[in-house]
N, C-alpha and C positions, 0 to 999 in steps of 0.2 A: 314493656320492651325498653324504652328510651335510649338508644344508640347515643355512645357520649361523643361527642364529636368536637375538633376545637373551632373557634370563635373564623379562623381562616378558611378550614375544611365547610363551617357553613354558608359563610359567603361564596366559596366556588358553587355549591351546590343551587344556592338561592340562585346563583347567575345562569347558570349552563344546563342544570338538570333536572330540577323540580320541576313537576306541572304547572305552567302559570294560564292563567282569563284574562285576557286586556290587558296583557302586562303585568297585571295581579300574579304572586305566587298561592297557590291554593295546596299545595301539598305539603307534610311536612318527609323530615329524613325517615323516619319509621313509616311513614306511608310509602314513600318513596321502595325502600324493602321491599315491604310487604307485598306491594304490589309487582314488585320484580318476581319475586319467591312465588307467589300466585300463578304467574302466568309460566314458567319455566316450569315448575311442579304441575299442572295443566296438562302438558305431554304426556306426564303417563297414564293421564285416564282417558286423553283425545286420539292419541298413536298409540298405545300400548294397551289401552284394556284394561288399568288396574283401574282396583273400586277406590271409594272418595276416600275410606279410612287409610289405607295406603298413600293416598297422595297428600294427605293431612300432614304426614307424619313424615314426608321427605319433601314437602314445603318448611316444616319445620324445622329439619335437617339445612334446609338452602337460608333460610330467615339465620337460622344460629350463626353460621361463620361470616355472613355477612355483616349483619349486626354487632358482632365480635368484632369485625373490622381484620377477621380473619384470611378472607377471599375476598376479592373483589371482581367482576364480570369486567370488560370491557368498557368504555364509553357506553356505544351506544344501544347496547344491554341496559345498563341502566337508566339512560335517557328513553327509550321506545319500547322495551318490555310493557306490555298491558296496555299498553295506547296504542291510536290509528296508524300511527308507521311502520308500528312491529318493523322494524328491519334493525336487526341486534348484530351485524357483524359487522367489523374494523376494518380488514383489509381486503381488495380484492385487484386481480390483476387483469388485464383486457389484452388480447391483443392487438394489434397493427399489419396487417400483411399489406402488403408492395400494389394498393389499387387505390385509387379515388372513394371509392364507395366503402371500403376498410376503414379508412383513417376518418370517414367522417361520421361512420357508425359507432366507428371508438370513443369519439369524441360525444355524440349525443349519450352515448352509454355511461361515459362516464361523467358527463353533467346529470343523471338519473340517479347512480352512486351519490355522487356530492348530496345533493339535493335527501338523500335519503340518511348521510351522517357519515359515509364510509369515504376512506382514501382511496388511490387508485395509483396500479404499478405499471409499467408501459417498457416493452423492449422498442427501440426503434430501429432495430440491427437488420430488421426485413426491409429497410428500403432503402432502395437505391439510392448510391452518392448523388451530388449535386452535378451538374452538367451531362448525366447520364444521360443516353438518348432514351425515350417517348415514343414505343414505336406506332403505339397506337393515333399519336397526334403527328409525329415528325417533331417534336420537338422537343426540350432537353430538363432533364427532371431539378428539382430545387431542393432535394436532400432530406434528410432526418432532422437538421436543426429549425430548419424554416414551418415543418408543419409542427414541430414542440412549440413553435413562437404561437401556433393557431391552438393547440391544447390549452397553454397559458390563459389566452385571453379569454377561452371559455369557461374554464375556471372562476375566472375574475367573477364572470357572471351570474355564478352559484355560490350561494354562502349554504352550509354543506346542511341540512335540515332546520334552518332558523340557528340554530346552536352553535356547529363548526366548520372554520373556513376549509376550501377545496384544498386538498393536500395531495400531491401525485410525485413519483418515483419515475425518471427516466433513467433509462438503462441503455447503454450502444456497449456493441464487443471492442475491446481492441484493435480488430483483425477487420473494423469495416473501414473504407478508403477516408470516409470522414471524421475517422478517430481523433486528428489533431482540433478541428474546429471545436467537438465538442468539447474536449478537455477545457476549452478558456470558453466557452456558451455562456459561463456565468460572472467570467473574469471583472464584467460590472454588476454589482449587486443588484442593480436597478432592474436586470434581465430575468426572464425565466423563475418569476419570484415565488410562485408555485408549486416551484419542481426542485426536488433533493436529485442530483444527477451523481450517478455511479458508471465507471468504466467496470464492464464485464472482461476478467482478464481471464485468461486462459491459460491451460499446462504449457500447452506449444509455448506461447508465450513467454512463462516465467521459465522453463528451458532455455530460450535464447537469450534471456537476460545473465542467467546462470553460465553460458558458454560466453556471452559478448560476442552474438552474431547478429543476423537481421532476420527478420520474419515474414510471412504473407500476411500481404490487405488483399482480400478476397471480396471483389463484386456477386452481393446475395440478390440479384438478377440471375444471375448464371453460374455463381459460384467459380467463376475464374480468377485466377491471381494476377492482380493488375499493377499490384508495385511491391517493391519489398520497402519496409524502416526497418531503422537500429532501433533495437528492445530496449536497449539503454538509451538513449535518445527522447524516445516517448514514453520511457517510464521518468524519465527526467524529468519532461514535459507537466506529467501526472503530479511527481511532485512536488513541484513549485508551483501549480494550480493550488493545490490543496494547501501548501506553507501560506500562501498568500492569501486567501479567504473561505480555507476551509473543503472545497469542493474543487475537483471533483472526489467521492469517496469511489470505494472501487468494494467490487464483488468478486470471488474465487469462481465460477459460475462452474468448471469441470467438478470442483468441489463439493459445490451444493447440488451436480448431478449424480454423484456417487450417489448421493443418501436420496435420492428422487425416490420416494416408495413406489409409483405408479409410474412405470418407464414406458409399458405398454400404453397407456393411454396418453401420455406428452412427454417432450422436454420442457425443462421448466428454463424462462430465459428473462425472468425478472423477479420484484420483490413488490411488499407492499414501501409507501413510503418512508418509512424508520429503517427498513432492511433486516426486519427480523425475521420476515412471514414471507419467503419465496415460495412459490405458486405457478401453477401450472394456468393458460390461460382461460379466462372464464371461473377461475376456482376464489374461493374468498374462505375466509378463518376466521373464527370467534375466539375472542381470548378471551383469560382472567389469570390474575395472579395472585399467589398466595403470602401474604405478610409476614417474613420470614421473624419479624422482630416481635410476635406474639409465640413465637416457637421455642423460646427459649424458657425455662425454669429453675427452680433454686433447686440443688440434688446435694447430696452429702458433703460434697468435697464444694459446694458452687454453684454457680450457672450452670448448667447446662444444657441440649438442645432435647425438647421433648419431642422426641421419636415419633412416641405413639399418639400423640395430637395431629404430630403434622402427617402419619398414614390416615389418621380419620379426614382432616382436612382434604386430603387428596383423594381419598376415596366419593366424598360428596363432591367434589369440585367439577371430578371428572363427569358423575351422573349430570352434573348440572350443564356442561360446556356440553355433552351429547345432545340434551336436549332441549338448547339452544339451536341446534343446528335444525330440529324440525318445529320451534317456535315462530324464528325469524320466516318474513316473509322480504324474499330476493328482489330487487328490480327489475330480472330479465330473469327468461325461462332456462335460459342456457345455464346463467348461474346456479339457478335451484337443482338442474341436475347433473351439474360438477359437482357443487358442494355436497349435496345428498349419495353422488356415488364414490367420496372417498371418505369423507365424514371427518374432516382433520381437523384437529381440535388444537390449541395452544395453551398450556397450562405454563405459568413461569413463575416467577416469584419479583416481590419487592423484599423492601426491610433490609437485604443482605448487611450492608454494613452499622445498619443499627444493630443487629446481631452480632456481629462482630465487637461491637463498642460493649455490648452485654456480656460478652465472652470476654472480654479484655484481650481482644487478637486484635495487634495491629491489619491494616489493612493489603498495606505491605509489607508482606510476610509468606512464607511460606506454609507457616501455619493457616494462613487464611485462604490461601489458595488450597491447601489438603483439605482445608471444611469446605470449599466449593465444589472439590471431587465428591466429597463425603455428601453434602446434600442434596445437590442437583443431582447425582446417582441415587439416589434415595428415592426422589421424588421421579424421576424418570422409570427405575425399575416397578414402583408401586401405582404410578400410574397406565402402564401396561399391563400389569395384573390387572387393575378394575378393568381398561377396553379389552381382558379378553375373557370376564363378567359377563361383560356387558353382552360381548358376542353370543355367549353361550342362551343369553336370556332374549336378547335382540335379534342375532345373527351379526355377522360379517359383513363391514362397509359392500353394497354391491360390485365393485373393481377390484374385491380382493386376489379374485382369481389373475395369475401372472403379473402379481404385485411381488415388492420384494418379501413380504412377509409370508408370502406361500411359494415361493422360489428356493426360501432362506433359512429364513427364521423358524420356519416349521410351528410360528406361533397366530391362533385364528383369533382376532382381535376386532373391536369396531370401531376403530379409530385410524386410518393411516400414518398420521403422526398426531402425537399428544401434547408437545413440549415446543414451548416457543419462551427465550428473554425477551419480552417488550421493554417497553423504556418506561411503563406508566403513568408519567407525565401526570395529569391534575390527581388520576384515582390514588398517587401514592399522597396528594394533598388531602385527601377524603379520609384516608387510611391514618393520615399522621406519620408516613414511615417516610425512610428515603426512596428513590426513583429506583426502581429495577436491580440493577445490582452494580449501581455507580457507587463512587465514595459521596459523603456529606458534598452539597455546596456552599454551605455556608453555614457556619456555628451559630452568625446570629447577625440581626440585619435592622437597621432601623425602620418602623411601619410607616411613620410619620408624625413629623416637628410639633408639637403644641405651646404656650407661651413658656418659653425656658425651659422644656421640659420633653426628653430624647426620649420616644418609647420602644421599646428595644425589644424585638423580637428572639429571642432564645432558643437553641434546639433546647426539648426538653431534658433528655439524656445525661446532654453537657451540664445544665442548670442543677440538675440532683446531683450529681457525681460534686460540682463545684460546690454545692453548701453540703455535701455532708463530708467533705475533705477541708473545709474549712476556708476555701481560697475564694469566695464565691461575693464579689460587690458589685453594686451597681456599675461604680465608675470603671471596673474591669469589664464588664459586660459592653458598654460605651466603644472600651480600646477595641475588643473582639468586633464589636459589628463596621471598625471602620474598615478592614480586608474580610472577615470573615473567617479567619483564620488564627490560629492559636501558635503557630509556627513560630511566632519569632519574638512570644511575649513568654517572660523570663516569670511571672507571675500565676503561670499554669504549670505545676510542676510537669518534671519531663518525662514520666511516666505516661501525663494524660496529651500532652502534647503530643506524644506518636500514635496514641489511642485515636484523641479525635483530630484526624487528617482531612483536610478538605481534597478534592477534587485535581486544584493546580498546585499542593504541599508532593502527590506523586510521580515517581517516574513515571513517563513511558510505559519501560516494559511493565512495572507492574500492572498496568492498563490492561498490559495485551496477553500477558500470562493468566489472569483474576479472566478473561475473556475466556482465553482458551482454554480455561475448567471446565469452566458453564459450557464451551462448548460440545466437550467431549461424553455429555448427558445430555444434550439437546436435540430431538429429533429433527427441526426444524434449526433456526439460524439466531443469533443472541447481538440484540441491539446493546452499544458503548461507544460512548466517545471515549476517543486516545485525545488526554487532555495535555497540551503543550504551553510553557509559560511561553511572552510573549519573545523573549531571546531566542528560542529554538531555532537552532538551524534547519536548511532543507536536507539536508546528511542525517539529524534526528528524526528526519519525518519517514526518510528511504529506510532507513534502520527499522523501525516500525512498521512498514510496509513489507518487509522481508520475512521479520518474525513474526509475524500473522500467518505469513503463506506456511513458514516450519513449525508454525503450533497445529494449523488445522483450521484457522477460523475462515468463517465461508465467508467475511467482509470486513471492512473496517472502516470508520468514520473518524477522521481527525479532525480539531480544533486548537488552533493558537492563538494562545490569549488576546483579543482585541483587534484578529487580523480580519474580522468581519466588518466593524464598525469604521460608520464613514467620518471625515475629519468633518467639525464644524464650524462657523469663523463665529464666536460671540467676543465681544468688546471685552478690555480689561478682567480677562483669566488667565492668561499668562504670556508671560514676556516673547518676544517676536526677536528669532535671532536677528535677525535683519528686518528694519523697516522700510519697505519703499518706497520709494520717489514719490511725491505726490499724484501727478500726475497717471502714474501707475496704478492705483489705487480706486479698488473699485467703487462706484458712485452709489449703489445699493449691497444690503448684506445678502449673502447667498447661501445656501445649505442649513438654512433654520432649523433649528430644532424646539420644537415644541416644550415650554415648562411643564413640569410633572403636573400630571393630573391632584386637585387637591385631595385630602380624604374627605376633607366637611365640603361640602356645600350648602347654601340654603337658594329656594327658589321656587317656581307655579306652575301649573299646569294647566292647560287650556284645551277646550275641545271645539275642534273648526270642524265642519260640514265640509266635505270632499266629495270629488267625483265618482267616488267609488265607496262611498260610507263616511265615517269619521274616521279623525284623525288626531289623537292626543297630543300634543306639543309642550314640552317641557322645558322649561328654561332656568341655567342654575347659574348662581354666581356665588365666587369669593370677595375679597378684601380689595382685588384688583377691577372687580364686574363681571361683566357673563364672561363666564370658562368656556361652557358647554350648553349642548342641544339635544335632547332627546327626542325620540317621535314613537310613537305606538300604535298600529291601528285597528280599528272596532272591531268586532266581532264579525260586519259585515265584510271584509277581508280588505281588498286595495292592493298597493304594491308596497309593503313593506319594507324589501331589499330596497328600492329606490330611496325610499323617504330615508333610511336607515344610511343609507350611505352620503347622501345629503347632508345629514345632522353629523355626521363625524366626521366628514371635510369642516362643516361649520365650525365644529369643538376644537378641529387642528388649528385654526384659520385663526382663531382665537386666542389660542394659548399661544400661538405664536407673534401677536399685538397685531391684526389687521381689527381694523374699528367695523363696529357694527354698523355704521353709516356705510363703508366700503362694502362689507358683505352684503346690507340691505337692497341697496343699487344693483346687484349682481341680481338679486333672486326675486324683487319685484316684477309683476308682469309676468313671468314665464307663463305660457297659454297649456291647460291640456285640454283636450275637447270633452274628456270626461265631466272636467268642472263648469265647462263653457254651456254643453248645453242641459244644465239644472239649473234653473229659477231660483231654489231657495240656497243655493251655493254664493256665497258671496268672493271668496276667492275665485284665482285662476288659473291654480293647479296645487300641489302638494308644499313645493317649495316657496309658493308666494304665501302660502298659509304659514309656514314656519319662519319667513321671512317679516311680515307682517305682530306674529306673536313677539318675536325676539326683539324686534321696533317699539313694540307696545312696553314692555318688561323695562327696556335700557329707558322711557323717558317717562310711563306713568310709575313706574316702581324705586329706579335707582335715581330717576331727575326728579323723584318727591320728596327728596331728601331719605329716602331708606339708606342705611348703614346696616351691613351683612352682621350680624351678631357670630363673629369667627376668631374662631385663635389668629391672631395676628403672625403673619410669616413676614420679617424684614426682604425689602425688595433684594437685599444684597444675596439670603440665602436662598432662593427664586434664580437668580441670576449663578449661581453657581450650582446650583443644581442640574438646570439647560446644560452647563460648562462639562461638566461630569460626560457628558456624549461624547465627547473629543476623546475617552480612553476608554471606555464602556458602554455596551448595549443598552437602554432603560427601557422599559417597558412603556408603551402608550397610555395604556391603563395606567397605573397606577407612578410609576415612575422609580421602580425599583431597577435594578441590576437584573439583567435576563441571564438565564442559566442556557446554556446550547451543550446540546443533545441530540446524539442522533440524527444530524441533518436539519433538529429543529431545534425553538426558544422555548422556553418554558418559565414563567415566573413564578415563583416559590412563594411570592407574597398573596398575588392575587389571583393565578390559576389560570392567568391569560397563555395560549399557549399558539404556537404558528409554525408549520412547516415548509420550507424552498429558501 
């Protein structure tokens, strides 16, 4: 088999996805497959009755396009297919109704999700404003914002099945009384870090904005109109929230009820948290995307897009994503049968605009918006032909009856909707291609410093095309990776300069038009950020806001360059227009930012006796001394999360110069009773055992005279790298430039990715 995969697509994998023992990875990428392809092809001999040689032979079918790096399942399809959590779908939406025992059931339900790998979408439009009367207490209620603060913090406490952190989607309408609060809920980055938050706006709404009248805020208590605002006012409001750090994003919600297939059975009144996968409550969606940059082949006159591959791809993709839906095993019963009685699947695509680059279609273009009619209609029509295959062989989702497709369509199908744009995030790092059907983020990016010597990451694409046109050096490659961008280097001819476009090289609109394609073959709803350079005004952002609603698209997420990222104060990185008074002048630095994680490390591993089993304890240093802290524990289990989140306060604590005397003092002694009453425990909890190692390391290892055998990094470029924060996002992990997306970060280098 051998899946060829690059040297970055394996490290995401080694981190996030593979099987590992003790920390050990024990699987490899073609096991990985197979074992997906296995248990997914499994279905039709366990649900459906077929014999083994049949499921041989469409496990083979599911191994091909994936291995091909043709399709790819979702996350956490590929991380829990054929292992103990079985639970393979990404998004799912809970509701909130207006009681104490609602909102805290929501909450345990969705620490359950977390904990199993999936995100979670939440309307909070069902509860009453803040000062509302309590009639059951006599006294006065504390609003939507105040229990998201209680969601957050639950969150916090779930790291989402060992793998990925808790990611949730708050959603309020326009039209509830504490509309304005929420718009600025995240005005501090520091808040609701969790939570990607969307205003649900409505027709009424974008009507009163279109006349410049005022509108009802309706208490969903009792549905009475308790005040009126100016439409323009707080759509103002909305966007100068989002000029300023991005959020809040907004949702069409009347929009995405037009295309509700199941009306009889809900209104759909949130999303998951990217905002591709709106959902009805209790309901959850299994994605996968098909790599649109494997579609492409050489035909008489050129490139062209190979049709009849990408109907086979979609035809296996769809059997596959059906029967996903009766692989996964749901959290809650409710879930299994939402999901199993509309059976909605999400087929989307990555690759887009490496396809593009293949085709020699700018991105902005029109040309390339008529191939996103041209394909996503393609893949939309032909994956409705196979769910109504399927139905004919399976039957019809059980809710078909007074669904719209038996109201409507007159078409009997097994799927209620097929098509969803995700954002792909790491799978499009697995795949090699770009993210969903954003442009490039970067032509090429430095990985990390060695003695003199820049090693440069490259898209591959841009790399071919530049040595077989001739224009192709290192030292060019150098200039490209300092913006990432080929815009404004005179050295790429100007052909390939509008060829390969990054991300902040496009307008706007072509943001929101390249959107509104994809939309218009979407059954469900198409994750894009609308990417803004950092001048953008608030008038650009409204502008974009308006033609979104007159394309069609059920939402929209905007970003302006660098309005997320906090200022930081490092010494001697650039000039201060004014210097203060001494006296004025604070006495300690504040808003630290951590130096990059190295890529080398050298360092040991130690195994301590715990109250709960063992405990591996790893400690690494560079040229400067211990960086970081790792922790692992045995097979006899313990509390991982804790120790885990321990060791990366310690690693932050670190790179940011607090001395290991200072941290050691902190985390000696700490008592757990676990460790207290075993005899042969010599510590006296988790954190004095990693406190104690990291002790042992800094005075028998680095005070023995050890010298770290590392590429030397000058402290000056360390120190400017930190500085780099003051204009740009950097990754924790590794210390690249973060790409945001969709409400979330994503790093292109190392895979690390985070939504809120």
């Amino acid at each position: 088999m051998g899946v060829k995969l690059s040297e970055n697509a394996l490290n995401v994998l080694r981190k996030r996805y593979l099987k590992k023992v003790a920390g050990e990875v024990v699987e490899t990428p073609d096991d990985m497959f197979n074992r997906v392809a296995e248990n997914i092809a499994s279905v039709e001999r366990d649900v459906y009755g077929k014999d083994q040689e049949t499921v041989e032979k469409i496990k083979a079918e599911f191994l091909e396009i994936m291995t091909n790096l043709e399709f790819l399942p979702n996350s956490p399809t590929l991380m829990n297919a054929g292992r103990e959590l079985q639970q393979l779908a990404a998004c799912f939406v809970l509701p909130v109704e207006d009681s104490m025992e609602s909102i805290f059931d929501s909450i345990k339900h969705a620490a359950l999700i977390h904990k199993s790998g999936g995100g979670t979408g939440f309307s909070f439009s069902r509860l009453r404003p803040k000062n509302d009367e309590v009639l059951s207490t006599g006294g006065v209620a504390s609003g939507p914002i105040s229990f998201m603060k209680v969601f957050n913090a639950a969150t916090d406490a779930v790291k989402q099945g060992g793998t990925r952190r808790g990611a949730n989607m708050g959603i309020l309408r326009v039209d509830h009384p504490d509309i304005l609060d929420f718009i600025n809920a995240k005005e501090n980055n520091d808040d609701l870090t969790n939570f990607n938050i969307s205003v649900a706006i409505t027709d009424e709404f974008m009507q009163a904005l279109k006349e410049g009248k005022e509108y009802p805020l309706r208490n969903p208590r009792n549905g009475e109109v308790v005040k009126t605002f100016s439409a323009q006012e707080v759509f103002d409001k909305i966007v100068d929230a989002a000029w300023r750090n991005g959020e809040p994003g907004i949702v069409f919600i009347d929009q995405i009820n037009r295309d509700n297939p199941t009306p009889h059975i809900g209104e759909i009144e949130s999303t998951n948290p990217c905002g591709e996968q709106p959902l009805l409550p209790y309901e959850a969606c299994n994605l996968g995307s098909i790599n649109l940059a494997k579609m492409v082949k050489e035909g008489p006159e050129g490139s062209e897009i190979d049709f009849d591959r990408l109907e086979y791809v979609v035809r296996v993709a769809v059997r596959f994503l059906d029967n996903v839906i009766d692989a996964s095993k749901y959290p809650l019963e409710r879930i299994t049968e939402m999901v199993q009685g509309n059976r909605k699947i999400g087929l989307g695509v990555m690759g887009f605009a490496d396809m593009l680059i293949k085709l020699g279609v700018k991105y902005d273009s029109e040309e390339a918006m008529d191939l996103a009619h041209k394909v996503m209609g393609f893949i939309q029509k032909s994956a409705r032909a196979v769910s109504a295959e399927l139905a004919v062989e399976r039957g019809v989702f059980p809710n078909f009856e007074g669904s719209i497709w038996d109201t409507k369509e007159g078409l009997r199908v097994r799927n209620a909707t097929t098509t969803t744009i995700a954002p792909t995030g790491t799978i499009s790092i697995i795949a090699g291609a770009s993210s969903g059907i954003e442009p490039l983020f970067a032509l090429a990016f430095v990985r990390n410093v060695l003695d003199n010597e820049k090693l440069i990451e490259v898209n591959p694409l841009f790399e071919e095309i530049a040595k077989k046109e001739g224009f192709y050096s290192k030292q060019l490659m150098e200039k490209v990776a300092e913006t990432g961008s080929v815009k404004d280097i005179d050295a790429v001819p100007e052909k390939y300069r509008k060829i390969f476009v990054t991300a902040h090289d496009i307008d706007p609109e072509w943001h929101i038009r390249i959107q509104a394609a994809f939309q218009a073959h979407t059954d469900n709803a198409v994750s894009k950020t609308i990417n803004f350079p950092n001048s953008a005004t608030r008038e650009d952002v409204a502008r974009a806001y308006l033609l979104a609603y007159e394309q069609g698209c059920k939402g929209v997420t905007v970003y302006r360059d660098g309005s997320r990222e906090a200022q930081v104060l490092t010494a001697g990185t650039k000039v201060k227009e004014e210097e203060p008074a001494e006296d004025q002048k604070p006495t300690y630095p504040t808003n630290i930012t951590p130096r990059p994680r190295p890529d080398v490390t050298v360092g040991c591993t130690e195994r301590k006796k715990v109250g709960c089993g063992t405990l591996y304890v790893s400690v690494n240093s560079d040229e400067y001394g211990i960086c970081e802290v790792f922790t692992n524990t045995g097979k006899e289990g313990g509390c991982p999360s804790q120790s885990e989140a321990t060791s990366r306060l310690i690693s932050l604590a670190l790179r940011c110069g607090i001395s290991v005397e200072a941290i050691y003092e902190q985390l000696r002694g700490i008592r757990c009773a676990a460790c207290i009453r075993r005899k042969e425990v010599t510590v006296t909890s988790c954190p004095d055992a990693i406190a104690r190692v990291m002790k042992k390391y800094q005075e028998e290892v680095l005070g023995g005279g050890f010298q770290p055998q590392l590429p030397f990094k000058p402290k000056e470029k360390v120190v400017a790298e930190a500085a780099s924060a003051e204009v740009e996002s950097i990754c924790p992990e590794c210390g690249y430039k973060l790409n945001h997306e969709s409400g979330c970060v994503t790093c292109i280098a190392c895979g690390y990715s985070k939504c809120g």
